[in-house]
C-alpha atoms as one frame of an Amber mdcrd trajectory, in Angstrom:
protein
   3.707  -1.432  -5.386   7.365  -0.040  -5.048   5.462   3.495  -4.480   3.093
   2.055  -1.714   5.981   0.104  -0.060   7.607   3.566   0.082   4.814   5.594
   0.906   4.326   3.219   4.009   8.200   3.515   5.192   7.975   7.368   4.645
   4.761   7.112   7.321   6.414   4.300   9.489   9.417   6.707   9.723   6.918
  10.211  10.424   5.847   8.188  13.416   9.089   6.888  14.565   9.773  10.638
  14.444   6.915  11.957  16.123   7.669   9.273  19.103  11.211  10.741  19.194
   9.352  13.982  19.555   7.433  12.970  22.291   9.948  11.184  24.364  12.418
  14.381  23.897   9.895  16.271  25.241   9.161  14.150  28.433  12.602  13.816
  28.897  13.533  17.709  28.734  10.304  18.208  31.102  11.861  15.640  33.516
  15.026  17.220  33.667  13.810  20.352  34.147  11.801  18.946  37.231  15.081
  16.706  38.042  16.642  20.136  38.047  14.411  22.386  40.348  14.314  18.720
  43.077  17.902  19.657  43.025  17.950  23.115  43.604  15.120  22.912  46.493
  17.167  19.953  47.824  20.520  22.368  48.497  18.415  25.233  49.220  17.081
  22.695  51.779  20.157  21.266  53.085  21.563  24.967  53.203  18.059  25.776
  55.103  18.517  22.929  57.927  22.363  23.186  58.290  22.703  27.018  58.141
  19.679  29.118  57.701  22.170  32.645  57.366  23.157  31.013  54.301  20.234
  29.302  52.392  19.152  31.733  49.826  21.109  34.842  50.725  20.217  37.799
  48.629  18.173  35.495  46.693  20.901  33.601  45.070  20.897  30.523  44.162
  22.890  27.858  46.719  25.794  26.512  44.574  26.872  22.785  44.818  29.768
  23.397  46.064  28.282  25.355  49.472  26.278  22.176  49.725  29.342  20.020
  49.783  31.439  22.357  52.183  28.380  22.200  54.504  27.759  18.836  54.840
  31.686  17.959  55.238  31.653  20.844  57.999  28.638  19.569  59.693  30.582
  15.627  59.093  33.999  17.146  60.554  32.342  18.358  63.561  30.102  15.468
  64.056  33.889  13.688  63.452  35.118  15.700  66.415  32.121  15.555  68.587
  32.259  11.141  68.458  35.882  11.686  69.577  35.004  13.874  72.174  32.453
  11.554  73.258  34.788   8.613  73.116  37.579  10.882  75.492  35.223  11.721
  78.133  33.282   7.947  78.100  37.383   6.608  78.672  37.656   9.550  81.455
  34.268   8.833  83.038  34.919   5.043  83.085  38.713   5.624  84.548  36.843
   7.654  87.611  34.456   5.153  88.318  37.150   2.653  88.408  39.407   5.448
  90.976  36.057   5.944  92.714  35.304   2.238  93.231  38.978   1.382  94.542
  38.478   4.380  96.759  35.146   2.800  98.228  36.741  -0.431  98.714  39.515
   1.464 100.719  37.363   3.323 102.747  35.377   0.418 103.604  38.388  -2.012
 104.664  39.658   1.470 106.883  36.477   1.350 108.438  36.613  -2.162 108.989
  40.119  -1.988 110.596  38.593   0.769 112.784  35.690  -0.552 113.439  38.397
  -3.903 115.255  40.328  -1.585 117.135  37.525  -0.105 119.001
């Protein structure tokens, strides 16, 4: 009985094994396809935010070009809200010269318009 008991554990364990197998397996296969998402993914984002340097040579787009890229494009999309902002403040301070001018030119015309 001891040698059937044992015999049983030995075969419990083979499978236990096998299904450590297995999973390894799926798990090296989805990190090798985790892996070539993420190299199409900077190639990508290399592609779209400077084609000159997606793939140059053929060599492979490192993480860190990826990460200096996307800070460049977010420091100059940064610069171009502030710029925005400046010339929205500028814009709004002319149409508030431009409308005191109007009102000016009317009351002028006004007073000339009496005198005649």
């Amino acid at each position: 009985q001891a040698e059937e008991e044992l015999k049983e554990a030995c075969a419990r364990q083979a499978l236990q094994l096998q299904e450590m197998g297995r999973r390894e397996r799926l798990l090296r296969a989805d990190l090798g396809r985790a892996k070539e998402q993420l190299e199409s993914f900077k190639t990508e984002v290399m592609r779209v935010c400077s084609p000159a340097a997606a793939g140059v040579a053929g060599k492979a787009v490192t993480e860190q070009q990826v990460v200096e890229k996307v800070r460049q494009i977010s420091n100059e999309n940064q610069r171009s809200h502030e710029r925005e902002k400046c010339l929205q403040e500028e814009l709004s301070s002319r149409l508030s010269k431009e409308k005191e001018v109007s009102a000016n030119v009317e009351v002028f015309k006004k007073s000339l318009w009496e005198l005649q």
